[in-house]
C-alpha positions in Angstrom: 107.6 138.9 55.3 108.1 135.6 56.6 111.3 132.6 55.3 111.1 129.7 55.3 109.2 127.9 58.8 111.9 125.0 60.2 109.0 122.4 60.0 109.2 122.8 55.8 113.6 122.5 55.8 114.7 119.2 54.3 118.4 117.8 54.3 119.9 118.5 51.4 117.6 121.7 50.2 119.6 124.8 49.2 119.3 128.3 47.1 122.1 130.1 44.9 122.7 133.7 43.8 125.3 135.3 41.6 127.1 138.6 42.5 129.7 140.3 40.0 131.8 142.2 42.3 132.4 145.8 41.7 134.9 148.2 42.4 132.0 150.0 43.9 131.2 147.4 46.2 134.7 147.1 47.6 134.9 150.5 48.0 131.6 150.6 50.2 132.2 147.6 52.3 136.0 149.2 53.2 133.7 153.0 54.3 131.4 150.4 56.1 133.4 148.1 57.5 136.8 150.3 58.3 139.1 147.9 56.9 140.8 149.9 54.6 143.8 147.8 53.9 145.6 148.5 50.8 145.5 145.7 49.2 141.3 146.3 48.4 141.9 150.1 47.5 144.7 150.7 46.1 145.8 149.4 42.7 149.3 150.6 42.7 150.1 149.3 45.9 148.0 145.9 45.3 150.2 145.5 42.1 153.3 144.8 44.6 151.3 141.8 46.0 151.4 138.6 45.4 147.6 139.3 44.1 148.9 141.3 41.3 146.0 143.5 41.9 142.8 144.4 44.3 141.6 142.1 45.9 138.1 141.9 47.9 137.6 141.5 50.9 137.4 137.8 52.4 134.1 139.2 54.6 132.2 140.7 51.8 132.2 137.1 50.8 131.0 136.9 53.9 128.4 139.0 53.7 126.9 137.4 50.6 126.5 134.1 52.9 125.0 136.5 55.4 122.4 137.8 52.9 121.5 134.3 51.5 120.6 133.3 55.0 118.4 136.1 55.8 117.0 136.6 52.7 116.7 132.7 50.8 117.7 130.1 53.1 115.6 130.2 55.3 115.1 133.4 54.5 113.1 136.5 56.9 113.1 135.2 60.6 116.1 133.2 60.5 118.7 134.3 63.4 122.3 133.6 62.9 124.6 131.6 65.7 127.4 130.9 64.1 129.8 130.6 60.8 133.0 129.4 60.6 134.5 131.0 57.4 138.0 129.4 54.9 139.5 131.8 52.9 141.0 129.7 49.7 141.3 132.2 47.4 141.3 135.5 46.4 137.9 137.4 45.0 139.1 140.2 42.4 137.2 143.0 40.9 134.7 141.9 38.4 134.8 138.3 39.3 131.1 136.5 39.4 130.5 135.3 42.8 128.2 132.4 42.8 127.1 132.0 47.0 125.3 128.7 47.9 123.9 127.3 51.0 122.8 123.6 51.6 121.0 122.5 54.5 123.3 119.9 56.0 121.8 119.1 59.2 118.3 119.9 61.2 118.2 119.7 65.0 114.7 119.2 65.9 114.5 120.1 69.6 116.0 123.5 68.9 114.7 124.7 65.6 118.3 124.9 64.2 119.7 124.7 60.9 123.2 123.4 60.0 123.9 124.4 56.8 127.4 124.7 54.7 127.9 127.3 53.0 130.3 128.2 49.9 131.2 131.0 47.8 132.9 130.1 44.2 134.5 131.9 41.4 134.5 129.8 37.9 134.2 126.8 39.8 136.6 127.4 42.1 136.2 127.8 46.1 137.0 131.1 47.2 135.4 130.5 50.9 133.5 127.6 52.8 132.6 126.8 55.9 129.3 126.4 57.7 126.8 128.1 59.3 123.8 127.1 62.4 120.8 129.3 62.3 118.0 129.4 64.3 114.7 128.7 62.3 111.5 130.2 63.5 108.9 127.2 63.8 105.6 128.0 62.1 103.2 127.6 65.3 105.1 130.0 67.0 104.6 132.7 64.9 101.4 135.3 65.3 99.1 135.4 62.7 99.1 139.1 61.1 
């Protein structure tokens, strides 16, 4: 399964998806991830917070970028350099979290991808930042 080659990327292109967040999901990305900070896990205490409830993580935001990137935008191939990553606001349980990515900026020479990347609830930024990616190039790819 191949992405999308860098030769085919235009400024301005980008993809969308639309995760509800489960309880579930928080759960697993605390077993996965280690960070087992109250404030995701348990209610009572998260009740306390200035959250007035669980919250999600700020990564498994994170991870939703991640995904879009390996599996959309560009998709299979693609290698991630970097991500820089603002937390605005918080993600509860149940929310819709719509990720986009937008290619911002192509650097020829090196096959890289700029792109910016946001994740909102109801309109409403709940992280951005940007990502570079390296883009596979479609002649250097073997034929299979």
């Amino acid at each position: 399964m191949q992405g999308i080659f860098f030769e085919d990327l235009t400024i301005g292109q980008s993809a969308e998806t639309t995760k509800i967040v489960g309880a579930a999901d928080v759960e697993a990305f605390a077993a996965v991830s280690g960070d087992t900070n109250p404030v995701h896990l348990d209610e009572a205490y998260a009740l306390t917070t200035p959250f007035q409830g669980r919250i999600a993580h700020g990564m498994l935001s994170g991870a939703y970028i991640s995904a879009m990137l390996g599996t959309k935008l560009p998709g299979p191939g693609a290698i991630y350099l970097t991500q820089s990553l603002r937390f605005r606001r918080p993600v509860k349980i149940g929310d819709p979290v719509v990720t986009r990515v937008t290619v911002q900026a192509l650097d020829e020479r090196r096959a890289h991808a700029t792109l910016t990347t946001v994740c909102q609830v109801d309109g409403k930024t709940v992280v951005d930042g940007e990502a570079v990616v390296m883009v596979p190039r479609r002649n250097t790819t073997k034929a299979g």
